[in-house]
N, C-alpha and C positions, 0 to 999 in steps of 0.2 A: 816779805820776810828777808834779812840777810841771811846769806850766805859767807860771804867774805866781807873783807871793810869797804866799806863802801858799796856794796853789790846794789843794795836798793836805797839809797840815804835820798832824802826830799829836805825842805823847807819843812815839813811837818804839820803843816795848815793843808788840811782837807776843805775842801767846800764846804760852806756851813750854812744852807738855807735852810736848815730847820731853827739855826738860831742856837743851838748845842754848843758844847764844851768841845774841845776835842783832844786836850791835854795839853795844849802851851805848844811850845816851839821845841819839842825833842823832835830826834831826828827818824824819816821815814823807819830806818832798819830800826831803831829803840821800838818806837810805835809796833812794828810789826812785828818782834820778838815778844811783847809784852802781851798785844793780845794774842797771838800762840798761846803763850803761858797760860792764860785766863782763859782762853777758847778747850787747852786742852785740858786743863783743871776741871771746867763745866762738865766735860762730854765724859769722863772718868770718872765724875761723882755719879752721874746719870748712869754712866754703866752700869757701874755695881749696883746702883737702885734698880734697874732695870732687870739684873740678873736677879736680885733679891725679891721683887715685886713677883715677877716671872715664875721663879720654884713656888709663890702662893697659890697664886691664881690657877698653875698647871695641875694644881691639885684639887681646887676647888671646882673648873670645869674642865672637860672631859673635850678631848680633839675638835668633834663637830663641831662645838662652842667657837673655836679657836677658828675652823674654819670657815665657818659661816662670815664673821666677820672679814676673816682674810679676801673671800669671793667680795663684799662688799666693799675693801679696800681697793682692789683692780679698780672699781668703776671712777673711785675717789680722786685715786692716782690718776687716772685718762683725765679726766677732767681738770684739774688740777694745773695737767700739763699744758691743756688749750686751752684754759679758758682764759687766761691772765694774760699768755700777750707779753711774755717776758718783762711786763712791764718793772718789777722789781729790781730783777738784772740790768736793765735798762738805766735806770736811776744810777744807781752801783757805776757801771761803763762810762758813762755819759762823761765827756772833759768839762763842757761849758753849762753845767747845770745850772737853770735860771729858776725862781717862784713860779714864772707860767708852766713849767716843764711838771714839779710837782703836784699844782693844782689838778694838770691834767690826767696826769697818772691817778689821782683819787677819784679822780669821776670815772676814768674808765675801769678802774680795779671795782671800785663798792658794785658800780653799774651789772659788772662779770660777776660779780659773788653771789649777789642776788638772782641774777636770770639764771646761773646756774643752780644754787641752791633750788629755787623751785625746779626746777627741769630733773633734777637727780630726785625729788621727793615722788614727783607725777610720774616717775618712770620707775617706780620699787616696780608694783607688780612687774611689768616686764623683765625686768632685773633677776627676780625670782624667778622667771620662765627659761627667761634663757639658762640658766645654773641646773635647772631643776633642784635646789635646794629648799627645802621649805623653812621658813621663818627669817627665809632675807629680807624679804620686802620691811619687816617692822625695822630692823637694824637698817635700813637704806635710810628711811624715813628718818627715823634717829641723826645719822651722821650728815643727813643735808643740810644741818642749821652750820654745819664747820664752814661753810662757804661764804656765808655775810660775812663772819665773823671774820675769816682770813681776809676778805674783797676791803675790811675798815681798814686794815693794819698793814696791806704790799707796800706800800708806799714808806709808812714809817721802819719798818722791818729794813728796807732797802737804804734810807736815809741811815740807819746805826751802823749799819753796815758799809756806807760809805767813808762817814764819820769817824770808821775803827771802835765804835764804841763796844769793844769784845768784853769786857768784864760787864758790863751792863747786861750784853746780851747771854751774858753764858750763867749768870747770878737768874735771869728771868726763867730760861729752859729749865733749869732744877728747881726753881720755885715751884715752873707751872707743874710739871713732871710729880714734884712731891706733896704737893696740896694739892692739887686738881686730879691726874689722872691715876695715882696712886691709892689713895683712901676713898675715891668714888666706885673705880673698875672691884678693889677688895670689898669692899661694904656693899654690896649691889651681887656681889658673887655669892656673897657670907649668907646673903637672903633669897638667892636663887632666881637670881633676875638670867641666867646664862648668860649667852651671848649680848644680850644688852647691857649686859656690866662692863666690858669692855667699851662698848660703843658710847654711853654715857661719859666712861672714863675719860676718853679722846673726847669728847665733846667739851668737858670739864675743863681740860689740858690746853684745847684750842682759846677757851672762853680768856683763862688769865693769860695764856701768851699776846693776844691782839691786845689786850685792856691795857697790859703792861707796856707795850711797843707805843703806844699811841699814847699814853701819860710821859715815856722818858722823851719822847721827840718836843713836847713845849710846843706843839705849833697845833692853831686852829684847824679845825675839819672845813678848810674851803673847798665849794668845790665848781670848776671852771670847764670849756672845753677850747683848746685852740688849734685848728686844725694842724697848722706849721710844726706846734710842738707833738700834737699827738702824730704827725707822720713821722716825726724825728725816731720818738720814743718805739713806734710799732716797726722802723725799719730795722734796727737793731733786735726788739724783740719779736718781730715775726720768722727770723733766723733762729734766733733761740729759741722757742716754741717750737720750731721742726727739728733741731736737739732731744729738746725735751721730750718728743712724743715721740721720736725712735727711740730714745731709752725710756720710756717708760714704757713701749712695747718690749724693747730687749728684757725688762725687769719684769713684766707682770703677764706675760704671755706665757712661760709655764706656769705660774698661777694658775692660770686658766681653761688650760689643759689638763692639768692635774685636779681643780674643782670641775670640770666639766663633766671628764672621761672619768676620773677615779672617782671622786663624789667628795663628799664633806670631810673625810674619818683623814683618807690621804691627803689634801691638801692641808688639814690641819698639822699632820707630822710632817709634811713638807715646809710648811711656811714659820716650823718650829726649827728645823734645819739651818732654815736660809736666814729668819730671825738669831741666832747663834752667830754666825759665820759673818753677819751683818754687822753685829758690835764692835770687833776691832777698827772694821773697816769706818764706820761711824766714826768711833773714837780718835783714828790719825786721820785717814783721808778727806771726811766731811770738816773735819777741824781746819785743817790744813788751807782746804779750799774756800772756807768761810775769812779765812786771813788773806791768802793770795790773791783771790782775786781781785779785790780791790786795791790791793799792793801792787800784783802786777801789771793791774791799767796805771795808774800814775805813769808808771815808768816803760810804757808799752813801745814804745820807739829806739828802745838801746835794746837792740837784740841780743847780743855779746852778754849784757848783763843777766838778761834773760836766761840763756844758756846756762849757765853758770849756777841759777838759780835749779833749771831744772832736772840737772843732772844731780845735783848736790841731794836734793829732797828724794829722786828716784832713788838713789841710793840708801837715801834713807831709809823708806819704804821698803826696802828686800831687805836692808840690817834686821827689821822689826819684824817683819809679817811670814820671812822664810822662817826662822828657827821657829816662830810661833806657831806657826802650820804644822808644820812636824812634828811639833810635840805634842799638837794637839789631836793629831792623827796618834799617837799613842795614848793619849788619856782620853779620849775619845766616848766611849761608854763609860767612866767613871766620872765626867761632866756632866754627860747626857743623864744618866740614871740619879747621879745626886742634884741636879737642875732643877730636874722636872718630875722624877720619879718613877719608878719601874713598869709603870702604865705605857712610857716615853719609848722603850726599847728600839721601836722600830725608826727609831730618827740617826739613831747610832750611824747607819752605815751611808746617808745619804748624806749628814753631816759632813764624814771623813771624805768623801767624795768632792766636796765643794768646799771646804777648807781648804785642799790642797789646791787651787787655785787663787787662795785669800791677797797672793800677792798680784797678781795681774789685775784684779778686782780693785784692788788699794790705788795701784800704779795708773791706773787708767782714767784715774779722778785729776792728776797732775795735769795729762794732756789735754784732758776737756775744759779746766781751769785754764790754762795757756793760750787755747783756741778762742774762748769767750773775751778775753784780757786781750787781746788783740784785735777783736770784733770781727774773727774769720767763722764765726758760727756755721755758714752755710757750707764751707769745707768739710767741719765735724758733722751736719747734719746727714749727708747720703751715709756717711757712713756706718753713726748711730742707727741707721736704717737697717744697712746689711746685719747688724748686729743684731736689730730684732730678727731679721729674717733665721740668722743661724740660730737663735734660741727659741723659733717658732716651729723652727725644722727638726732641731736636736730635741726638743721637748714633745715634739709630735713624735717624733721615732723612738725615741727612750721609752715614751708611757706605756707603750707594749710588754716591756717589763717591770713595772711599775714606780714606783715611787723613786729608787736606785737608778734607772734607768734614764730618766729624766734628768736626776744631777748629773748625770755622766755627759746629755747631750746638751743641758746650761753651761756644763764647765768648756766642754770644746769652744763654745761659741764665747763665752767670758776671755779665754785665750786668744781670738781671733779679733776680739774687740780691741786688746790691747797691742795687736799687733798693728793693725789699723792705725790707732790713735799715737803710735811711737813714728809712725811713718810719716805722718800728718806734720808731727811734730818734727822729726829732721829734715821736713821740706820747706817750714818756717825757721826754723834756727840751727845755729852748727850744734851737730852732736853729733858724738862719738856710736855708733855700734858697737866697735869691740870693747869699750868701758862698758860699754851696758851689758853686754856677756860677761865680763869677766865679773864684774857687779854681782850678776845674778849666780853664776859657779860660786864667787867666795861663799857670798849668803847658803847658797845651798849646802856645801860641806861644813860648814859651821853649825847647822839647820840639822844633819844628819848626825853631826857628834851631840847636839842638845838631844836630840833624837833620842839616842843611843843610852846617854845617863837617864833619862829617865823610863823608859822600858827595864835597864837596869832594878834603877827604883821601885817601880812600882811592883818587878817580878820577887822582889825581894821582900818588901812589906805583904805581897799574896800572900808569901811563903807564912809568914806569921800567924796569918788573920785579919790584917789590917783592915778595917771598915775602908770605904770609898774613897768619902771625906777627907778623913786620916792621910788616905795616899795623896790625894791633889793637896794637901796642905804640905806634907813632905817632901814630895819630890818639887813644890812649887819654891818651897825655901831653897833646898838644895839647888832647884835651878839659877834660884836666882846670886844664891854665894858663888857660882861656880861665874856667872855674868859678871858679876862684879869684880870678882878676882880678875877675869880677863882682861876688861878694862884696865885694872890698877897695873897691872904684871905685863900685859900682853897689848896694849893699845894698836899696835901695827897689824893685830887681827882686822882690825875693821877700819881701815885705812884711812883716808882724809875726810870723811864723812863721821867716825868718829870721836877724831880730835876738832872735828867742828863742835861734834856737839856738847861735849867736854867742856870748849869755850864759849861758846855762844851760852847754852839752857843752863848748865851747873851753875855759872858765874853768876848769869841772869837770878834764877832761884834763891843763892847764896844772898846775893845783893837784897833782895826781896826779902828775905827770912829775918836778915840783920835790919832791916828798915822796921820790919814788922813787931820785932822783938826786943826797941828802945825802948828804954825806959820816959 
């Protein structure tokens, strides 16, 4: 992604062994401005389907439901983490990607999908013993067919991904998301399947994303082994796997505490919480890093550029997710309750709790994006570690007081993550500390004044009567005249970070609308 002119500009030819398109000779920054667009277009359409899907289903089953599957997610996740082999990433990073390099990746990924998929089916009952939840094991059995299906498609997923093919890939997520996991998990609920209506959903969701990833790549299902390339591919990804499996302890370790110690009922309004608070972050930071990092390998050897890049976007990230946190720590149970419904009440205060961390959470996808894009993985990985440790320890001590409790000792250790992961990063590349304070102060008094209007807001339409809905619709207008005006009038609120974006996305957009809209 540019930042400035020039910041990330290439020849604009990605590697093309699958034989793909990959848009002509525009230049690196066009490329990676565009799929931004199209990456963040995707994960926003999805959003909103996501919240809209979401107020159904939370109606239709009842927390257990919700958590039952969530306990079966941990194990998915673990697995997930180890079984692949980073081989994806791997693909993605790689400078001198050869035919033998991919072949091999597919024999080892289908080979991982499969031995894991059976291994996660033969292992429900135990699954279910460990949780003490009853009716997991059917739902385990259920979600073990996601693993073949993923083990067809790491490879092609990884090559689009190389390729920048971001409108391909962000056009498939909403497909798979609105014809597969949406009208199965609803119609499946509608008839009382519970918790298996969810699980099918995802099953559905996986089935057209791998079909679809493995039709746009054109390339045959060969499948090879060669030891040279597969030690290549496993050096790189056996460092990212030890990533990956401290954060997916850091992420799914209160899970599991909370399904363990509290039972079904709590972790389902917990992983309703953390599901919430997870959308934005999806929405910019997962987008974000589905663009960079294959932008910032290309160009992984100009560190100055580098820099440049990653101050610019941290910034970005407190422009967006500080005032958003705060407001949403104000409308907070007027979300919660019009979401999911007044059955939901008890997710209100854990939510507010772990929102207000949305930006270290956001911010902390930057530097692990960085770390990978440089192939210092095994730096990020001890640390990913301490981070599960502080969310295995904050979640142990929190659950004494329940569900609250628990976000309070995920959020310390979500803030510790991030401070980690900034250190990490000013020990690879020059950056500034006191810009990144001063960064995080602007955002936050700005954060405070959005704050402020709408507690205003919303104390005032109480006053009337105003239904929920009513308030989040109005104070969400109002916030958002009040954003825009600042922009127009006030630009020097949000300093060179927002007259980047000003030039860069509006222009960008602007240009695209008017292509779009020839006659």
């Amino acid at each position: 992604m540019s930042l400035d002119e020039g910041d990330l500009t290439g020849d604009g030819q990605a590697p093309q062994p699958s034989g793909g398109k990959n848009g002509g000779s525009r230049s690196l920054s066009d490329r990676s401005v565009s799929g931004f667009i199209w990456a963040f277009s995707g994960a926003g359409v999805q959003a909103v389907l996501k919240m809209l899907v979401l107020a159904v289903l939370a109606r239709l089953l009842t927390p257990h439901d919700f958590g039952v599957v969530g306990a079966a997610t941990v194990v998915i996740s673990f697995l997930n983490a180890t079984t692949q082999m980073g081989v994806g990433p791997a693909i993605v990073q790689r400078a001198d990607l050869e035919d033998v390099h991919i072949r091999t990746g597919q024999t080892l990924s289908l080979t991982m999908g499969f031995v894991t998929g059976a291994l996660f089916y033969f292992s429900a009952p135990y699954i279910e013993s460990l949780y003490r939840i009853d009716g997991l094991a059917g739902v385990v059995h259920t979600l073990a067919f996601v693993f073949p299906l993923k083990g067809m498609a790491v490879v092609a997923e990884g090559l689009l991904q190389r390729n920048m093919r971001f409108r391909a890939m962000a056009l498939v997520s909403t497909a798979s998301y609105t014809l597969g996991y949406a009208p199965v998990a609803i119609g499946l609920a509608l008839l009382g399947y519970g918790p298996q209506a969810l699980a099918f959903g995802v099953l559905a969701q996986a089935f057209l994303t791998r079909v679809s990833y493995r039709l746009l790549i054109r390339q045959s299902f060969s499948l090879a082994i060669n030891k040279i390339a597969m030690r290549q591919l496993l050096s790189y990804g056996g460092g990212h796997t030890l990533v990956k499996l401290g954060n997916f302890t850091a992420l799914n370790a209160d899970y599991f505490i909370v399904g363990r110690w509290l039972g079904a009922e709590a972790l389902g309004i917990y992983t309703r919480a953390y599901q919430l608070i997870m959308q934005p972050t999806n929405l910019f930071g997962t987008v974000v890093d589905s663009v960079l990092f294959p932008t910032m390998s290309k160009v992984q050897d100009d560190k100055l550029r580098l820099a440049r890049v990653y101050e610019r976007l941290t910034a970005v990230v407190a422009l967006v997710t500080l005032p958003l946190s705060i407001v949403m720590i104000v409308l907070a149970e007027d979300i919660i309750l019009t979401v999911l419904g007044e059955q939901w009440s008890s997710v209100v205060l854990p939510f507010q709790i772990l929102i207000a961390m949305l930006v270290f959470r956001t911010a902390y996808k930057l530097s692990d994006t960085l770390s990978r894009s440089l192939g210092t993985v095994y730096r990020s990985a001890w640390r990913q570690w301490v981070y599960a440790s502080a969310v295995l320890a904050g979640a142990a001590i929190g659950q004494m007081w329940g569900v609250s409790g628990v976000a309070v000792g995920v959020g310390a250790a979500i803030l510790l993550n991030f401070l980690l992961m900034y250190q990490m990063c000013h020990s690879l590349i020059d950056l500034s500390s006191v810009t990144m304070l001063r960064t995080l102060l602007r955002y936050s008094l700005i954060g405070i004044v959005w704050g402020g209007i709408a507690l205003v807001g919303k104390l005032a339409l109480l006053e009337i009567g105003a239904p929920r809905p009513i308030i989040l619709l109005v104070v969400g207008v109002l916030l958002g005249v009040v954003a825009l005006g600042a922009f127009r009038f006030a630009p020097s609120l949000f300093g060179e970070e927002g007259r980047w974006l000003q030039d860069t996305f509006v222009t960008k957009i602007k240009q695209k609308f008017r292509y779009a809209t020839k006659p």
